[in-house]
Backbone as JSON, one array per atom type, in Angstrom:
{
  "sequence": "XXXXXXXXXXXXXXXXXXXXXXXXXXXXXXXXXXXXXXXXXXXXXXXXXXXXXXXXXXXXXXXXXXXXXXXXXXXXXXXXXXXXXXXXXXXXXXXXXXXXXXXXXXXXXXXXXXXXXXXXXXXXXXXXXXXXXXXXXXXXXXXXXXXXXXXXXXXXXXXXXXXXXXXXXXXXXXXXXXXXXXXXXXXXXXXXXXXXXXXXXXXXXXXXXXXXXXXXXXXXXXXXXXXXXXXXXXXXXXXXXXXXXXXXXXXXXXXXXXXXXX",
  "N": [[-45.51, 55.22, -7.58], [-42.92, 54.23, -9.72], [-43.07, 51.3, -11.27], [-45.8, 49.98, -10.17], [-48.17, 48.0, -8.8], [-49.59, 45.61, -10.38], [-50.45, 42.65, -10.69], [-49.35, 41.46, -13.47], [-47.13, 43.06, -13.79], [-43.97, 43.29, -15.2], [-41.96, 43.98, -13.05], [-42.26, 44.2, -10.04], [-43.26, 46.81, -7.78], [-43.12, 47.45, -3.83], [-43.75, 49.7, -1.56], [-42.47, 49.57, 1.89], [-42.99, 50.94, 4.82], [-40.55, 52.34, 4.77], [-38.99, 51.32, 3.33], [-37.72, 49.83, -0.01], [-39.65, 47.97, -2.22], [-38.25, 45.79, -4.93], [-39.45, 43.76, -7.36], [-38.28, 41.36, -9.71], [-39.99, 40.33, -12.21], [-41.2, 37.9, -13.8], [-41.56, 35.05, -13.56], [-42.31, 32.45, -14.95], [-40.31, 32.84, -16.79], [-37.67, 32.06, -15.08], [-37.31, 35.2, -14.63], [-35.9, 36.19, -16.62], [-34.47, 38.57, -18.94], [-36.82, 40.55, -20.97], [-37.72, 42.7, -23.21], [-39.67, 44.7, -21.72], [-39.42, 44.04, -18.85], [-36.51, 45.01, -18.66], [-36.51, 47.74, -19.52], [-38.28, 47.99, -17.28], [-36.62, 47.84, -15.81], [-34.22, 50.16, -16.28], [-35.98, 52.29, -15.57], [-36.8, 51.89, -12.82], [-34.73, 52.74, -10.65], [-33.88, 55.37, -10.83], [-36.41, 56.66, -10.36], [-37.35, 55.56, -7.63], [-35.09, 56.77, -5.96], [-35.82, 59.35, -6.36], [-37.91, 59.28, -4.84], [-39.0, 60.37, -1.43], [-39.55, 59.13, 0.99], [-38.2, 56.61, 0.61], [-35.61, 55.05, 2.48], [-34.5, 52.45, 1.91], [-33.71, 49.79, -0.24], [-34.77, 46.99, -1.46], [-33.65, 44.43, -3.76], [-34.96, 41.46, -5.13], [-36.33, 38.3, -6.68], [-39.0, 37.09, -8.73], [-40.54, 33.71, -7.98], [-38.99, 30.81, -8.49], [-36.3, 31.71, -9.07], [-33.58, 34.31, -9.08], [-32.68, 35.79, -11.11], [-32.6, 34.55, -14.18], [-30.91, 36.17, -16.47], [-30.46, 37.49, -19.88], [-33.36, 37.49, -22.13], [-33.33, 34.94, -24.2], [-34.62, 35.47, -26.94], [-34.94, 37.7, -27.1], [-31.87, 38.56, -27.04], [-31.76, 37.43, -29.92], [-32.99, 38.97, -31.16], [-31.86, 41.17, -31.5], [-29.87, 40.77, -32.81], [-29.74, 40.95, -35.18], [-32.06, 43.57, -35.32], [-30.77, 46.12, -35.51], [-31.55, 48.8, -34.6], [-33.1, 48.16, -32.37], [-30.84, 47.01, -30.53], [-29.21, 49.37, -30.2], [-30.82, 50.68, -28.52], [-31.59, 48.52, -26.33], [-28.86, 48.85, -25.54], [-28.27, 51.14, -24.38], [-30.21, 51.37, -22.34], [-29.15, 49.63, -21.08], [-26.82, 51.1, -19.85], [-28.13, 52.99, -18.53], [-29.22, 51.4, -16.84], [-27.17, 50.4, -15.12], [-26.05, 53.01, -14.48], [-28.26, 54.1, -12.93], [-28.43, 52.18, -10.8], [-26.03, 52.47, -9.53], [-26.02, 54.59, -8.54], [-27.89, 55.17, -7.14], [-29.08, 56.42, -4.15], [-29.75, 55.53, -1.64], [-28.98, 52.64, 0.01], [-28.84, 49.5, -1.33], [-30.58, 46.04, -1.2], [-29.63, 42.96, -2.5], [-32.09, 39.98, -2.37], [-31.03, 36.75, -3.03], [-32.43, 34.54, -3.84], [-32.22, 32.42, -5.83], [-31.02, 31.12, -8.83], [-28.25, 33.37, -9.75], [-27.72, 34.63, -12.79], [-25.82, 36.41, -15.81], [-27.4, 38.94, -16.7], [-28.91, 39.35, -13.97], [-26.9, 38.25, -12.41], [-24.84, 40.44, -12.74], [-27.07, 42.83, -11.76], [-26.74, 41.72, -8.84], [-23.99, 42.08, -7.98], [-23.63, 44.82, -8.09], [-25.58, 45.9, -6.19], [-25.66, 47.05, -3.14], [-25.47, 45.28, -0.19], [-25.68, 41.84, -0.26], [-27.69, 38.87, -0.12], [-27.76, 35.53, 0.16], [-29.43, 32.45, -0.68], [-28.82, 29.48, 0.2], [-29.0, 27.31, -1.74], [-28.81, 28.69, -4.14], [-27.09, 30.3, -6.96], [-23.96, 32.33, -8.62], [-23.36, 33.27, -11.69], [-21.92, 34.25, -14.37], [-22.26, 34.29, -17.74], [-21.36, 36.1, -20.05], [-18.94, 36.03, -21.33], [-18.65, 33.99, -22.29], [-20.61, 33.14, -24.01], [-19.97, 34.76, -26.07], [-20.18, 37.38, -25.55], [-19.08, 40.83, -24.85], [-18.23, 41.39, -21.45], [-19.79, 43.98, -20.13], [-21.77, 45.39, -18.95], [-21.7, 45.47, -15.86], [-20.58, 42.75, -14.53], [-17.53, 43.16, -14.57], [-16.68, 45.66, -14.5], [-17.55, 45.67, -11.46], [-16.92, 43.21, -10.36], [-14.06, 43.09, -9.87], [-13.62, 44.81, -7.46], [-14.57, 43.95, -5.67], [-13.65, 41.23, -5.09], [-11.14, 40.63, -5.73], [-8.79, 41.02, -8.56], [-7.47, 38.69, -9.58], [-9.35, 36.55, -9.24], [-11.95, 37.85, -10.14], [-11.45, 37.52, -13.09], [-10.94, 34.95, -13.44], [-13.95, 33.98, -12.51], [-15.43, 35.57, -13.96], [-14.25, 35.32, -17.03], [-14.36, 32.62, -17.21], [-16.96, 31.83, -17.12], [-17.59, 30.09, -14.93], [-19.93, 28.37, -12.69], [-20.15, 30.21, -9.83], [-20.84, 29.01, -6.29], [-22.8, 29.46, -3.65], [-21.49, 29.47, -0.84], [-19.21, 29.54, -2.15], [-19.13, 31.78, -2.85], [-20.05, 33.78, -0.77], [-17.46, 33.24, 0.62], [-15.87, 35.12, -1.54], [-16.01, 37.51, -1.28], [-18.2, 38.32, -2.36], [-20.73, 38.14, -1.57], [-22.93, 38.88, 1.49], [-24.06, 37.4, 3.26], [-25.26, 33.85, 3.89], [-28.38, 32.18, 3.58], [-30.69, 29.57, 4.68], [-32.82, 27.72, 2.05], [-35.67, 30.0, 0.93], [-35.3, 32.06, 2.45], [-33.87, 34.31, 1.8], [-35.43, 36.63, 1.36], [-36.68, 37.49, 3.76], [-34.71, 38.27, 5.23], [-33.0, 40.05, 3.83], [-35.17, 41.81, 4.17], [-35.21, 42.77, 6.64], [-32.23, 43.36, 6.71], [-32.68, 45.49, 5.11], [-34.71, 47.0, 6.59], [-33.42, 47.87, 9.24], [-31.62, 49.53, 8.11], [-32.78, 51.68, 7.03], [-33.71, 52.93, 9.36], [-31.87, 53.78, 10.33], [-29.66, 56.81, 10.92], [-30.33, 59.2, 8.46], [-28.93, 61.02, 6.17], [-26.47, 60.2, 7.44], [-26.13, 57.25, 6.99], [-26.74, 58.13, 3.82], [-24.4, 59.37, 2.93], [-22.34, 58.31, 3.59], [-22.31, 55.91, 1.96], [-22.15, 56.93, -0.18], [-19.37, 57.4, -0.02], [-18.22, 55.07, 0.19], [-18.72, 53.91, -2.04], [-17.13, 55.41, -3.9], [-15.33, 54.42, -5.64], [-16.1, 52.36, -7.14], [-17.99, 54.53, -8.74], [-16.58, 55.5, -9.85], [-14.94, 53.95, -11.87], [-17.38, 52.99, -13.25], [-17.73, 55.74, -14.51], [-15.48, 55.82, -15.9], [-15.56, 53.5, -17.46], [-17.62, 52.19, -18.2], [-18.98, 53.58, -20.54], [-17.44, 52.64, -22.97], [-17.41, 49.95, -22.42], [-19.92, 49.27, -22.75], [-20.1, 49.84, -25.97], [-18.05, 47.68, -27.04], [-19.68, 45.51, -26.03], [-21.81, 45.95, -27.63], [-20.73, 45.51, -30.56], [-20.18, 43.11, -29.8], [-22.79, 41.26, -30.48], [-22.51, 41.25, -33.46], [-20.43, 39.2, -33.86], [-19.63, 35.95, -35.58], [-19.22, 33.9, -33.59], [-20.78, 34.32, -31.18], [-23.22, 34.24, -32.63], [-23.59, 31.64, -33.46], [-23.53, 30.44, -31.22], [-25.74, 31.08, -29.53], [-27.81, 30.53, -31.73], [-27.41, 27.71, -31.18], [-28.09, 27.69, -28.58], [-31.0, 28.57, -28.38], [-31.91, 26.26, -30.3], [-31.62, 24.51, -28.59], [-33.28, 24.94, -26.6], [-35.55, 24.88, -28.4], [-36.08, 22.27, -28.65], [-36.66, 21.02, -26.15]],
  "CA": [[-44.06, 55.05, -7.64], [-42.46, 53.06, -10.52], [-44.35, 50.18, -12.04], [-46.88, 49.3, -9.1], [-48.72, 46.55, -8.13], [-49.93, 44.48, -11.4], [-49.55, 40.76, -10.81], [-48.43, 41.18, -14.31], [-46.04, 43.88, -14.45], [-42.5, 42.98, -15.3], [-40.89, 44.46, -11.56], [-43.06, 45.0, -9.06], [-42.43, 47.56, -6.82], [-44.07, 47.63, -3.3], [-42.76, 50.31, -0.31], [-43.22, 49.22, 3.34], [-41.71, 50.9, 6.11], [-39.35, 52.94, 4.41], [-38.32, 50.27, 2.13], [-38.89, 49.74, -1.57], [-39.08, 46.3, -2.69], [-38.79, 45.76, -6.1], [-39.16, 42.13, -7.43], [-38.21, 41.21, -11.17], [-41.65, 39.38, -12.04], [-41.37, 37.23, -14.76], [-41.33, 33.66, -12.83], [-42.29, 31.71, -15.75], [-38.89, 32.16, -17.72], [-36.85, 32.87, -14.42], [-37.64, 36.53, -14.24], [-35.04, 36.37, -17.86], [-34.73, 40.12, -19.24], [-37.03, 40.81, -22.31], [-37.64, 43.91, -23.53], [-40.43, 45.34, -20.89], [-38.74, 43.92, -17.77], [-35.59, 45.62, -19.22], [-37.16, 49.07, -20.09], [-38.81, 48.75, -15.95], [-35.17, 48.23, -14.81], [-33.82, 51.35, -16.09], [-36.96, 53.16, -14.82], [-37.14, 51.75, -11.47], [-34.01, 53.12, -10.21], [-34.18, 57.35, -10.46], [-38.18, 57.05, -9.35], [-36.75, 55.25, -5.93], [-34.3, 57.22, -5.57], [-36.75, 60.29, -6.33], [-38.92, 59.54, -3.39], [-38.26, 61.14, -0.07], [-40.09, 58.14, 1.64], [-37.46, 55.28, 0.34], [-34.76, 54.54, 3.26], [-33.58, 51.23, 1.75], [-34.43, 49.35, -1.44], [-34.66, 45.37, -1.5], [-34.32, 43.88, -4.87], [-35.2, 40.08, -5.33], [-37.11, 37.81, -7.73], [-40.29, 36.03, -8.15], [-40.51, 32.47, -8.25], [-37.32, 29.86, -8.14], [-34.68, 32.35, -9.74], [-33.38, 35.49, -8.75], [-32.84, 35.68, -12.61], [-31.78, 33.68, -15.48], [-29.79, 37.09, -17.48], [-30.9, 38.04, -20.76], [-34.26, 36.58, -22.39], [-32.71, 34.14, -25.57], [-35.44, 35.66, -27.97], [-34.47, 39.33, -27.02], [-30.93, 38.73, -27.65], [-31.35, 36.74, -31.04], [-33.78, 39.97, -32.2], [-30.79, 42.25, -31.31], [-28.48, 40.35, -33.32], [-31.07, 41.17, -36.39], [-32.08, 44.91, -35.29], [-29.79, 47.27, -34.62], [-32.16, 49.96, -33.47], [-33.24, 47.69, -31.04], [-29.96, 47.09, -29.57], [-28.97, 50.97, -29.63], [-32.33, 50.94, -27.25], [-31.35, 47.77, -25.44], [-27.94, 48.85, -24.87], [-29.02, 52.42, -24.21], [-30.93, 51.02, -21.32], [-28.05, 48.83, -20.26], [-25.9, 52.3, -19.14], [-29.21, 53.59, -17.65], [-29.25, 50.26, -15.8], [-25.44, 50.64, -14.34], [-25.51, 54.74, -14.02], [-29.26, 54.75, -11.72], [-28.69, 51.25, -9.83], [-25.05, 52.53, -8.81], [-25.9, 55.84, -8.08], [-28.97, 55.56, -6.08], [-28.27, 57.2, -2.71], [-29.99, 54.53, -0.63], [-28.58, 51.16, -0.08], [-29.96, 48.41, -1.92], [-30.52, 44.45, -0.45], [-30.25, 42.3, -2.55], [-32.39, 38.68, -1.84], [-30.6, 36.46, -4.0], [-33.45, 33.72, -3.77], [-32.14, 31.64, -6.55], [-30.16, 31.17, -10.03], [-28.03, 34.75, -10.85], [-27.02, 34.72, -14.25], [-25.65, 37.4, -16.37], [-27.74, 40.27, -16.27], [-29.0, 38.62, -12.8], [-25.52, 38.27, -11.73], [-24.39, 42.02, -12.16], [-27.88, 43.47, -10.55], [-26.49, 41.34, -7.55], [-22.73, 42.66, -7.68], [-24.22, 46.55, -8.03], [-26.13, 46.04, -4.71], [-24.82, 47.18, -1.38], [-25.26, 43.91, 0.3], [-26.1, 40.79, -0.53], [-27.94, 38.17, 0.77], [-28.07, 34.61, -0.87], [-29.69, 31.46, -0.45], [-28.12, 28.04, 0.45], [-28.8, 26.44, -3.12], [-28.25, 29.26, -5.19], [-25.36, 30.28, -7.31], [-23.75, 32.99, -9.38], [-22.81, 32.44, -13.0], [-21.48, 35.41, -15.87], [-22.01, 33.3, -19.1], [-21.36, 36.57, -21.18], [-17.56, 35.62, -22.48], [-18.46, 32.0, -22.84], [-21.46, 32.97, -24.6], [-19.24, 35.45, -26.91], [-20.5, 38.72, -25.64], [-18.07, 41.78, -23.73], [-19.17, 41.42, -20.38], [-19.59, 45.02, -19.94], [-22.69, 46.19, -18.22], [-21.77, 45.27, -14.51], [-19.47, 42.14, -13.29], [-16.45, 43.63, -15.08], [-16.71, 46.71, -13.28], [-17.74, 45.42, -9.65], [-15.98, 42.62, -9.52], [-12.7, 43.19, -9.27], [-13.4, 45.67, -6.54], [-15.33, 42.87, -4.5], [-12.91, 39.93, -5.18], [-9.8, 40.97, -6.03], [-8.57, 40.61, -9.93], [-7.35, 37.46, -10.4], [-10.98, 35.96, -8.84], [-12.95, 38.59, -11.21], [-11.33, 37.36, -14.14], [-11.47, 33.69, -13.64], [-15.66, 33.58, -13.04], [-15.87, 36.4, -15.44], [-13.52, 34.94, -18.48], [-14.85, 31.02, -17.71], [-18.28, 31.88, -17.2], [-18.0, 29.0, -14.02], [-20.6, 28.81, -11.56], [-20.01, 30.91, -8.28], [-21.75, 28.44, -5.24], [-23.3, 30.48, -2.42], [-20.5, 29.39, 0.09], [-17.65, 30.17, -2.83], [-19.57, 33.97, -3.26], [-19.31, 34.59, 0.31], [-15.55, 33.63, 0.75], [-14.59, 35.77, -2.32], [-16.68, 38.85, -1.04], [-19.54, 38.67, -3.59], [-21.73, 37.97, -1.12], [-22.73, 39.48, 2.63], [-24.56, 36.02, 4.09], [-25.55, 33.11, 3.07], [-29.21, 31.61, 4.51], [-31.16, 28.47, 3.87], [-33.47, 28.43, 0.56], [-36.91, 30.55, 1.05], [-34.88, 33.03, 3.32], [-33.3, 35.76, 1.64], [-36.31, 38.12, 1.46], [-37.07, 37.78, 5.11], [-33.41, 38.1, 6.14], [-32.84, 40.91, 3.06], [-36.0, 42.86, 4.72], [-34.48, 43.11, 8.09], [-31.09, 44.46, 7.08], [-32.93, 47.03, 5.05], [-35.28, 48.11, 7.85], [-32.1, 48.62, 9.89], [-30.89, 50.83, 7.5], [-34.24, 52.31, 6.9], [-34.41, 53.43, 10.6], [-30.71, 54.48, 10.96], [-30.13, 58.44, 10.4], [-30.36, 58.87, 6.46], [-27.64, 61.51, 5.83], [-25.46, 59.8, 7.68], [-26.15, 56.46, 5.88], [-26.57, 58.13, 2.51], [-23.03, 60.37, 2.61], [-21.43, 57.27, 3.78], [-22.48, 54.91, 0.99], [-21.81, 57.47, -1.39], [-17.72, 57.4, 0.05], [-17.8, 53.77, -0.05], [-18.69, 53.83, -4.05], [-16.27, 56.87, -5.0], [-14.33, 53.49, -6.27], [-17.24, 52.2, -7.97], [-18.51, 55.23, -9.33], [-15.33, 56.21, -10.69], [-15.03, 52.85, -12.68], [-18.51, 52.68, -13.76], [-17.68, 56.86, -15.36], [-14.38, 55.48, -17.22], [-15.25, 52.36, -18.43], [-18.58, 51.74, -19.37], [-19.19, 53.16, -22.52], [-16.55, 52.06, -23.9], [-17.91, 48.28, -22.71], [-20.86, 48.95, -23.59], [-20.04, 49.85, -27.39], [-17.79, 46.36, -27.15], [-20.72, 44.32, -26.29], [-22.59, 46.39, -28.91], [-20.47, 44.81, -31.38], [-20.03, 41.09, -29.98], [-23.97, 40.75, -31.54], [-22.47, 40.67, -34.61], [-19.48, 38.54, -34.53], [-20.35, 34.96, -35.93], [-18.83, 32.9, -32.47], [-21.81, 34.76, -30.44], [-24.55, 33.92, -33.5], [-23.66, 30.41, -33.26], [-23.59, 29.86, -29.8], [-27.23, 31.54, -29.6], [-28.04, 29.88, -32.24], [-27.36, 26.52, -30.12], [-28.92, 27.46, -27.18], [-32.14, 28.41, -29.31], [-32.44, 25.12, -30.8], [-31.8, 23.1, -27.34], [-34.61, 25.41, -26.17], [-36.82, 24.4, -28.72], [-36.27, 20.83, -28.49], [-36.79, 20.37, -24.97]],
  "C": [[-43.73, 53.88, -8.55], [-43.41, 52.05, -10.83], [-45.67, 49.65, -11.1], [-46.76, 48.57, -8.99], [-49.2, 45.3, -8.62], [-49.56, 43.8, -11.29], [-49.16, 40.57, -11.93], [-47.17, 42.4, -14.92], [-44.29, 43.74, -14.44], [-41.7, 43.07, -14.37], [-42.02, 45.25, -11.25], [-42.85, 45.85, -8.02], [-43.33, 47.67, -5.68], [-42.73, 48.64, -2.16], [-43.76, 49.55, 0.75], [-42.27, 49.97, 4.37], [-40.67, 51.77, 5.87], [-38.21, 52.37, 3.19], [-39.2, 49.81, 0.92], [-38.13, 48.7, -1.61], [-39.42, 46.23, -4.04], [-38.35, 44.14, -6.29], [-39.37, 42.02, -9.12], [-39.31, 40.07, -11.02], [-41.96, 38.6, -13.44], [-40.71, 35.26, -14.54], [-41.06, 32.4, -14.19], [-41.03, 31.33, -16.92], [-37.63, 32.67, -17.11], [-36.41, 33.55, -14.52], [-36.15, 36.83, -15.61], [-35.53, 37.88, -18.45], [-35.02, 39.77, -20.35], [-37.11, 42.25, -22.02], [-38.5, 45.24, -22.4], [-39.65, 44.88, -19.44], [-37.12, 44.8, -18.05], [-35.85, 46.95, -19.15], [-37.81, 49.15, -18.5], [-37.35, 48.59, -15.48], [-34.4, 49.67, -14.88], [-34.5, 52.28, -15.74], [-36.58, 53.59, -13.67], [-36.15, 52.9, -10.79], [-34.11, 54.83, -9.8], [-35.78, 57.48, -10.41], [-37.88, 56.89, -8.38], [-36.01, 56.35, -5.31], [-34.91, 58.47, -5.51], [-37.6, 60.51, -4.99], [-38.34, 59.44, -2.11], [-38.38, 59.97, 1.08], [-39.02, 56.81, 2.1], [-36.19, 55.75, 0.84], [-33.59, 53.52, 2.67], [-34.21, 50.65, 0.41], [-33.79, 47.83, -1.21], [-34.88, 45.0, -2.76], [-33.9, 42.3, -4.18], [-36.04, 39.56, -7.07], [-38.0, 36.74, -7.27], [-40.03, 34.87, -8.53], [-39.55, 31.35, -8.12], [-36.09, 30.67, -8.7], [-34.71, 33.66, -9.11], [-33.66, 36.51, -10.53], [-31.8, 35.44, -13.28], [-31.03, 35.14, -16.61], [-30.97, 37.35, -18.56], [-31.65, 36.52, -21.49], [-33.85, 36.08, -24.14], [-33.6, 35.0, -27.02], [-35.06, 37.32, -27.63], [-33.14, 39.62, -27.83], [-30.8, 38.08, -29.05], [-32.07, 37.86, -32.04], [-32.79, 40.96, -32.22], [-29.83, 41.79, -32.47], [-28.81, 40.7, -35.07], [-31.23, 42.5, -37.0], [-31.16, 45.19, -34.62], [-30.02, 48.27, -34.12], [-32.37, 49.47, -32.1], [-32.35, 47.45, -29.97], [-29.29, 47.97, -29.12], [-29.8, 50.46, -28.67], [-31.65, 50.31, -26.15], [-30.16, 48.55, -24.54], [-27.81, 49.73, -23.78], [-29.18, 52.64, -22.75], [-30.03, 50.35, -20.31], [-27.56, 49.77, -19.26], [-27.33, 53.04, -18.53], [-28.93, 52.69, -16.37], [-28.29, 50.71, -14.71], [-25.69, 52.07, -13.85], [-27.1, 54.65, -12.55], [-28.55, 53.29, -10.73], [-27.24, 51.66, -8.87], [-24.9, 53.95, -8.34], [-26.92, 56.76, -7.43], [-28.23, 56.28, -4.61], [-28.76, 56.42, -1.45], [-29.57, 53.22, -0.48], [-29.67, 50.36, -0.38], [-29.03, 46.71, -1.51], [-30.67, 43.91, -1.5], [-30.13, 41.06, -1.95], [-31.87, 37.97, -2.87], [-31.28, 34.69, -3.5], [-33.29, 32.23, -4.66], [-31.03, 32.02, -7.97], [-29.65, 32.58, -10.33], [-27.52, 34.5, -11.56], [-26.73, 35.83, -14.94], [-26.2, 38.38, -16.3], [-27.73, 40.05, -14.19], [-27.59, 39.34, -11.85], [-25.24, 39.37, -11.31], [-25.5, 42.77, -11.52], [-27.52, 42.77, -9.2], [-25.31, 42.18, -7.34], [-23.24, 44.29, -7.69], [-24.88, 46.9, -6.55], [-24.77, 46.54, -3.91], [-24.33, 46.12, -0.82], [-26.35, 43.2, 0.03], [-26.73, 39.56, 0.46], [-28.68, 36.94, -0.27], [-28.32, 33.36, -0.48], [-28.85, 30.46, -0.69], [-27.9, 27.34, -0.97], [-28.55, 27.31, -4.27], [-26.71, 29.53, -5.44], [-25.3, 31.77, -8.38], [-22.86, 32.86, -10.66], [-22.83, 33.84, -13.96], [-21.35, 34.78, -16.38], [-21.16, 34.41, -20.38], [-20.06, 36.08, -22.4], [-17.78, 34.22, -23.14], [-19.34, 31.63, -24.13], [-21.47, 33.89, -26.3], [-19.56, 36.75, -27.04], [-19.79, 39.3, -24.5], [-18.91, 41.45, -22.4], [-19.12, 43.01, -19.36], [-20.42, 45.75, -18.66], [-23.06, 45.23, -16.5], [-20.3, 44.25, -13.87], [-18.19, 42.67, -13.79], [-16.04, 45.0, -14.47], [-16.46, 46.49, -11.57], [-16.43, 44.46, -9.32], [-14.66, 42.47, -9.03], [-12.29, 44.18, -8.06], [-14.06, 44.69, -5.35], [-14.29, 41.82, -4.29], [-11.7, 40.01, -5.39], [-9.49, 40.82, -7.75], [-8.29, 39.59, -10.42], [-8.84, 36.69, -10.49], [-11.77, 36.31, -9.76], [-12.46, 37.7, -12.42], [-11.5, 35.75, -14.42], [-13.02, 33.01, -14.18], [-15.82, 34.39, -14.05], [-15.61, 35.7, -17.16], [-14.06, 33.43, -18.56], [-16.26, 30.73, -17.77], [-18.28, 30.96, -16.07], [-19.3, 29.55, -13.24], [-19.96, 28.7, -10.19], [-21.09, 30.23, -7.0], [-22.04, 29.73, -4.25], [-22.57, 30.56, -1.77], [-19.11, 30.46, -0.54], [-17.92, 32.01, -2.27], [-19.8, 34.43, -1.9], [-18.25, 34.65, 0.53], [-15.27, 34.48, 0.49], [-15.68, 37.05, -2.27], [-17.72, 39.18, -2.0], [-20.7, 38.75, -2.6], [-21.68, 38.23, 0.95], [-22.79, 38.18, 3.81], [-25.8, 35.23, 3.45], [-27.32, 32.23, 4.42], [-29.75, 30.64, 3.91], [-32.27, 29.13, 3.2], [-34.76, 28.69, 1.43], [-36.45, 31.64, 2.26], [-34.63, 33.99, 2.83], [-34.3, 36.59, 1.19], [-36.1, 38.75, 2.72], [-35.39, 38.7, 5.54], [-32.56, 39.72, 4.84], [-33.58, 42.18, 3.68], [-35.12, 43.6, 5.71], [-33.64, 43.89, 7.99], [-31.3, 45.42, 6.26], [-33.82, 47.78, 5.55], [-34.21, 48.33, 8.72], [-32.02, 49.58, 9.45], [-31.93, 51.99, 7.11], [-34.12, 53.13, 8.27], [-32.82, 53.73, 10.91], [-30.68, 56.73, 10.31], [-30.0, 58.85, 9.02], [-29.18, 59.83, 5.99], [-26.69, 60.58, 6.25], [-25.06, 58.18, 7.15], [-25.73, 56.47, 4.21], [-24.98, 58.46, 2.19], [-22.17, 59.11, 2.62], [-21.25, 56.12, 2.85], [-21.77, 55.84, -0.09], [-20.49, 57.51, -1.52], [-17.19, 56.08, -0.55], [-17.99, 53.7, -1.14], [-17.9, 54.72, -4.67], [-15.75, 55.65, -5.99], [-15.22, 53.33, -7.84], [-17.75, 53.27, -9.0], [-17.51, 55.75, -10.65], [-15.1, 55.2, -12.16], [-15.99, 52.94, -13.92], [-17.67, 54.28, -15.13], [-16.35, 56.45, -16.13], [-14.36, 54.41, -17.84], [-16.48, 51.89, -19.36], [-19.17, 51.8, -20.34], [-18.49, 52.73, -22.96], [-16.88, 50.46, -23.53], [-18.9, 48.27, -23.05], [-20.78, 49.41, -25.21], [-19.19, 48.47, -27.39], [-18.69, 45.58, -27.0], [-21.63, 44.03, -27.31], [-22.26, 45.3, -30.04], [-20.41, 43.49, -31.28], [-21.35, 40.56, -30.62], [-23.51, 40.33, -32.9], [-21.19, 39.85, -35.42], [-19.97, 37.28, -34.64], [-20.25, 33.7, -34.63], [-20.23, 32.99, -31.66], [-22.93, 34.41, -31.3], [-24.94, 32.55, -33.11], [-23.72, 29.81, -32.21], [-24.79, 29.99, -29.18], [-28.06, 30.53, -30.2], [-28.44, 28.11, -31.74], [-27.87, 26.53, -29.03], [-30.79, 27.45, -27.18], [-32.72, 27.46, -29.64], [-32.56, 24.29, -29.99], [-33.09, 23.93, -26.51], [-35.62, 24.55, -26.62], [-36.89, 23.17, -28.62], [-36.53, 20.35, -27.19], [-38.14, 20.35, -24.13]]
}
């Protein structure tokens, strides 16, 4: 099922119980999307959802982040190739169409830092579950790219619109406390918890009756689903293009060079 068990494969996927855990596995540059962790995200999703076995699905991440968004050297090769970002983007609307249209509820553990991609694989979940010191942060507008493929969608159905557009349009960071208030988030536990406490409420749901789970999730997203089918190509061809306006080069550009210097 989906990428296995390789201590080095980009998202590991393990079932237990009825539950698939998949864990973005790239610790060393907080689990940040390059091109192979990217390419197992739009996988993962319609294999899970494929197998008769998987009840509940738990995503998380390895190491101190949930994940840092998109990997700086991915997006500065996109801005370059343009096949590559057909692909990327490609993958983006894979991303959004399987993760929101699985038929099993998905946990996520939100273990640490969500950032942009990060961020919207949290808002796409079912329910959330987020550690004490983490936070949620959409850099894409700040960083001069549409913010198409996820919080622009969700959030205004989680938070209301003025809320969406604030963290969305300022890029701020969302505290753990704030992102439960404003419905981003289900419950908040101290740090090294939200697996354990992610497991649990998807063996619940694992062991409740599965039609009557699945039919019922699938009512609660008509909203969602509906969204996702009228808006996101058309954001994802806007983000397409923010690669190549010069505000987004230069701002890359700057984050690139405080990389390398540090």
């Amino acid at each position: 099922m989906a990428d296995g068990r390789e201590a080095d494969s980009p998202v590991l996927v393990e079932a237990r119980e009825g539950v698939g855990i998949v864990t973005l596995n790239r610790p060393e540059t907080l689990n940040s999307s390059d091109e192979a962790l990217h390419a197992s995200l739009a996988r993962v999703w319609p294999e899970l959802d494929a197998s008769p076995d998987i009840r509940a699905i738990v995503l998380t991440g390895s190491g101190k982040a949930f994940s840092a968004g998109g990997d700086l050297g991915l997006l500065d090769r996109m801005t370059r190739d343009t096949a590559l970002r057909a692909h990327i983007m490609a993958e983006a609307v894979d991303i959004v169409r399987g993760m929101t249209s699985v038929r099993v509820p998905i946990v996520a553990a939100v273990n640490g830092p969500a950032v942009g991609l990060g961020c919207s694989l949290a808002a796409m979940s079912d329910l959330v579950v987020i550690e004490e010191h983490a936070y949620f942060a959409d850099p894409h507008v700040a960083l001069g790219l549409v913010a198409a493929d996820g919080g622009a969608l969700t959030w205004p159905l989680l938070t209301g619109l003025l809320r969406a557009k604030e963290y969305i349009l300022l890029g701020e960071r969302l505290p753990a406390e704030e992102a439960l208030r404003l419905g981003l988030a289900n419950r908040v536990v101290p740090k090294g918890q939200s697996l354990t406490a992610a497991l649990e409420l998807a063996t619940r749901l694992a062991k409740s009756p599965p039609q009557a789970v699945t039919e019922t999730k699938a009512l609660l997203n008509d909203s969602l689903l509906r969204a996702v089918g009228a808006l996101l190509s058309k954001g994802i061809e806007s983000e397409s293009a923010s690669f190549d306006e010069q505000a987004f080069q230069a701002n890359l550009a700057k984050m690139l060079s405080r990389r390398g210097t540090s």
